[in-house]
C-alpha positions in Angstrom: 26.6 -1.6 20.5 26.6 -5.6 19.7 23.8 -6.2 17.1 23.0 -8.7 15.0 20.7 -9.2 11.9 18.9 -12.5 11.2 16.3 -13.0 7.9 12.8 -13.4 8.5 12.9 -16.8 7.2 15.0 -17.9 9.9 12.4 -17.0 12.7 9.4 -18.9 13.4 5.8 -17.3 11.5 4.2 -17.3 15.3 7.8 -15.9 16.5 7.3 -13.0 13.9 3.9 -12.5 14.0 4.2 -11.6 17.8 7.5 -9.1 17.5 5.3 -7.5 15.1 2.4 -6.8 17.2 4.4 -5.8 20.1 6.1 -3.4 17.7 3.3 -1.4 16.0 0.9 -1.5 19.0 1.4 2.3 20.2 2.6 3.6 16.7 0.8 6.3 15.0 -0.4 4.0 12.1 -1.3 1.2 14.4 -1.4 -2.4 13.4 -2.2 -6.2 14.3 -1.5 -9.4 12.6 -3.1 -12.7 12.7 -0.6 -15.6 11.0 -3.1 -16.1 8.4 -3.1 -11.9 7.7 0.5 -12.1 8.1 1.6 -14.5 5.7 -1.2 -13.1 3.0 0.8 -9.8 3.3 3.6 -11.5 2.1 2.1 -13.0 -0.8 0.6 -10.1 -2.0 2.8 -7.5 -1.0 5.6 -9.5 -2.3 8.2 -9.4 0.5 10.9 -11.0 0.5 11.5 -13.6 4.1 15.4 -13.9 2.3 15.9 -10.2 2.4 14.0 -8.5 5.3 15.5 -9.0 8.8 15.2 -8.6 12.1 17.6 -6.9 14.2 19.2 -8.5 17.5 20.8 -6.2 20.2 21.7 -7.4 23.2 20.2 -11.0 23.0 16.7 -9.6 22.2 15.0 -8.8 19.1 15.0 -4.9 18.6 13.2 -3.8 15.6 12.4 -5.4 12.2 12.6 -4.4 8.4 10.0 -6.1 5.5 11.4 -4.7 2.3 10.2 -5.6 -1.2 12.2 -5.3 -4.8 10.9 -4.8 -8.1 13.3 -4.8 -10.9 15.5 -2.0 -9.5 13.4 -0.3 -7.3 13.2 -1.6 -3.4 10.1 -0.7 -0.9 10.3 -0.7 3.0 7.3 -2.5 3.7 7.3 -1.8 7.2 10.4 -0.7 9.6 9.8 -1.0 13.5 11.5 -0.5 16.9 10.1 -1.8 20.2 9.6 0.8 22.2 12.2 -0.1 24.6 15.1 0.3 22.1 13.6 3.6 20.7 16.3 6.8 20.7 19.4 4.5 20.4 20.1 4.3 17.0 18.9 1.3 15.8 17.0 3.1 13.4 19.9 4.6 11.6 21.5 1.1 11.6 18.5 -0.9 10.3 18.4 1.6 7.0 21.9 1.1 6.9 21.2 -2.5 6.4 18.3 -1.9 4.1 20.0 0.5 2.3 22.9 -2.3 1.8 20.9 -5.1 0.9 18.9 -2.6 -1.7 22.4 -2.1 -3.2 23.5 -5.4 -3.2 20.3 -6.3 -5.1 20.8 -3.6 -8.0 18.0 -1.5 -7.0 18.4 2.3 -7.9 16.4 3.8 -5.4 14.0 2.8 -2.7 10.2 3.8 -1.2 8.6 3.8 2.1 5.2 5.7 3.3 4.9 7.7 6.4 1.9 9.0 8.0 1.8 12.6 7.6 1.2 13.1 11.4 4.0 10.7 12.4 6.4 14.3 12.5 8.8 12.2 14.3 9.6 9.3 11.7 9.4 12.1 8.8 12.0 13.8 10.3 14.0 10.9 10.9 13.8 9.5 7.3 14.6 13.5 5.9 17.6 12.8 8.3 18.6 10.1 6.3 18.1 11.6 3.2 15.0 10.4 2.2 12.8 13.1 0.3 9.3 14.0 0.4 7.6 12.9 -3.4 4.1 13.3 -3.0 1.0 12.4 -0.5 -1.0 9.0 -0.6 -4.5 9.8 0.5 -6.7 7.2 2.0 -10.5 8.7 1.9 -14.3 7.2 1.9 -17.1 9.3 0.1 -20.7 9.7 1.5 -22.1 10.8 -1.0 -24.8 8.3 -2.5 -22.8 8.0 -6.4 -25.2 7.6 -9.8 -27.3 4.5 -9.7 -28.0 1.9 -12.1 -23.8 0.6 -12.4 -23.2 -2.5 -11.6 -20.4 -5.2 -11.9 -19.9 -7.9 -13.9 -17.2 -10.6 -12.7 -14.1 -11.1 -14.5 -10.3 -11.9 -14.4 -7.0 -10.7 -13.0 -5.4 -10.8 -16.6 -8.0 -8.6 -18.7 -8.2 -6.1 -15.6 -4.8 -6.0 -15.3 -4.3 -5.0 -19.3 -6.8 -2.3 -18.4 -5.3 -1.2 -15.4 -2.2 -0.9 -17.8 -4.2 0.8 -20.6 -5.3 3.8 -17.6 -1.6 4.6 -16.8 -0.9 5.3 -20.6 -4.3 6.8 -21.4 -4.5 8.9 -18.2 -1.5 9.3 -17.4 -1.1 8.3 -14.3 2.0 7.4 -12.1 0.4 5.1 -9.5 2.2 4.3 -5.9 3.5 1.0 -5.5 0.5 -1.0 -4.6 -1.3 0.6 -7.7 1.3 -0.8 -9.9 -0.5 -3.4 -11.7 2.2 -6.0 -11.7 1.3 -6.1 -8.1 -2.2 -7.2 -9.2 -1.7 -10.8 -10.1 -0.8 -11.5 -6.3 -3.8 -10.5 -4.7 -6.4 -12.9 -3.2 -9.5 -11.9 -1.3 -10.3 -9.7 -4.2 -13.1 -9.3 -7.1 -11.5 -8.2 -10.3 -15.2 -6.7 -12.4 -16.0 -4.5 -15.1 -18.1 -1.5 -14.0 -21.2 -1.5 -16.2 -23.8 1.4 -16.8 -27.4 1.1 -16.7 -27.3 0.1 -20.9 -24.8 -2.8 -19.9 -21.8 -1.3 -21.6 -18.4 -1.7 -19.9 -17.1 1.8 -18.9 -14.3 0.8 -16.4 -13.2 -1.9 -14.0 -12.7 -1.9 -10.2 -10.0 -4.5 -7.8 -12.2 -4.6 -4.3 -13.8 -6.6 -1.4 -15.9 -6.3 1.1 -13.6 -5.3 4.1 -15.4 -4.5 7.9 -18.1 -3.1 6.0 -16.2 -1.5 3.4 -16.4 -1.3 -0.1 -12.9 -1.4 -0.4 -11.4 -0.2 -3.4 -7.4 -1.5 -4.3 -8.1 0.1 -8.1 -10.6 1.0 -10.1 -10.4 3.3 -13.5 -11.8 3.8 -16.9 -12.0 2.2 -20.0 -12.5 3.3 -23.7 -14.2 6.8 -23.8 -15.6 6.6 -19.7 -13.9 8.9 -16.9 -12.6 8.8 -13.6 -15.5 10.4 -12.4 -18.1 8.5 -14.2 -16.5 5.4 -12.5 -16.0 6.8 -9.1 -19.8 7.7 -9.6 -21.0 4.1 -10.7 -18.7 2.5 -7.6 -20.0 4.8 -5.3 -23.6 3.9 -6.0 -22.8 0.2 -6.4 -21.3 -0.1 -2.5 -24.3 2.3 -1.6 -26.7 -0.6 -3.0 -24.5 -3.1 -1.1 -25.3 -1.4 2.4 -20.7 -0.5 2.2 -18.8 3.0 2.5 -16.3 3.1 -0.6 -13.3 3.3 1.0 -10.2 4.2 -1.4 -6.7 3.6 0.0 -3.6 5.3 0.1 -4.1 7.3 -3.9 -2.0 9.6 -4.8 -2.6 12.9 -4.9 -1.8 13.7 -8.5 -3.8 10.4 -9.5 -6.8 11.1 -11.4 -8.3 8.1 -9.1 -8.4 11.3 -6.8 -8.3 14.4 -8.8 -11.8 13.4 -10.1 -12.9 12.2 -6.3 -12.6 15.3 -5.2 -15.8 16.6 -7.0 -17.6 14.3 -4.9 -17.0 15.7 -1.7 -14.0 12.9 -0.2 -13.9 12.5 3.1 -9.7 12.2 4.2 -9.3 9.8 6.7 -5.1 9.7 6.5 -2.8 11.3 4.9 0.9 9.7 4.4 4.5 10.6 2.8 5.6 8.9 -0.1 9.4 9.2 0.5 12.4 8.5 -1.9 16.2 7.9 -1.5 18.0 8.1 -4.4 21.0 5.5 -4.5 24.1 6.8 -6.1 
């Protein structure tokens, strides 16, 4: 089969924007794009236009690849294939490019999340050799949270030194949009301090108000606090707003959600971190 493979940043935004929507209308995970939403996902996802690609077969475009790199780890953003083209192996061929360009950009390994009932692309990445690492739960919680917290504004740089304090002192091993060198990219977002009712600092929180959401890109302790204490405070903060606290895509051996699950979560998707290993 003839196929070709062109970089985003030789196609139009508009161009994109559209294969895109045609591609991840009738996936499980489905997804739309405005050029405004589009190009924000660049920025702070920090994809690369140089290094992603579209693939061509057969004068058309087939399927597309957004892949992301830091220091010697690589991400597949998103990978799609128009329905037309499906169960002709332009799958295969696109990781094969990914997989080359990953390579040729000294990365070591490289991530992509699956939902947990998309069976089908799970088995196809296990194909490949990708292997299961652990589950990233997205989950809201009813559950009306401790009052009296509240917010107080501050900046991405003394969040982000706390968001880096959490990993050490908690020990976590956030997913790749937790990683707080992702943080500094973000727009649309309040970066606060959590507060208890005596106006002492006990954590900080990354959110906005999303569809009438409280949603949450980070939040964790600081000092002597807990996960808990802060998941509390948050929860009774959006509750006061009139928003569900919405968490995205945690891990499941975070603490973010280890402590959540006192409070009843609700799980509204499930997904597969996946690895391959580059030898």
């Amino acid at each position: 089969m003839d196929n070709l493979f062109h970089k985003l940043e030789d196609l139009s935004k508009v161009e994109l924007v559209n294969l895109l929507n045609s591609i991840f209308s009738d996936y499980v995970l489905r997804m739309h794009w405005t050029l405004e939403s589009f190009e924000r996902d660049v920025r702070e996802n920090n994809i690369s236009l140089s290094e992603s690609f579209v693939m061509e077969v057969k004068g058309e475009y087939a399927g597309v690849v957004l892949l992301s790199f830091r220091g010697k780890r690589a991400k597949i953003d998103l990978m799609g294939v128009l329905s037309s083209f499906r169960r002709e192996g332009i799958g295969f061929r696109m990781v094969d490019e990914a997989l080359k360009i990953a390579k040729w950009n000294g990365c070591e390994q490289i991530v992509l999340e699956v939902p947990e009932k998309d069976s089908t692309a799970i088995a196809f990445y296990e194909k490949y050799g990708f292997r299961h690492k652990r589950n990233l739960i997205t989950f809201f919680i009813k559950r009306p949270g401790t009052k009296g917290f509240s917010l107080k504004k501050s900046d991405s740089s003394r969040i982000i030194e706390c968001a880096l304090s959490a990993i050490s002192n908690f020990k976590r091993n956030p997913e790749w949009e937790r990683e707080p060198s992702s943080f500094s990219h973000l727009e649309q977002y309040n970066f606060d301090f959590v507060e208890n009712p005596e106006g002492k600092e006990r954590g900080y929180c990354i959110w906005q108000e999303k569809d009438s959401l409280f949603y949450v890109r980070d939040a964790g302790p600081v000092k002597s606090s807990s996960y808990r204490e802060i998941i509390g405070g948050l929860c009774g903060i959006a509750k006061d707003k009139g928003l569900t606290p919405l968490f995205p895509t945690v891990p499941d051996d975070d603490p973010l959600f280890l402590e959540a699950t006192e409070l009843d979560p609700q799980v509204l998707l499930k997904q597969s971190e996946m690895i391959y290993k580059i030898h």
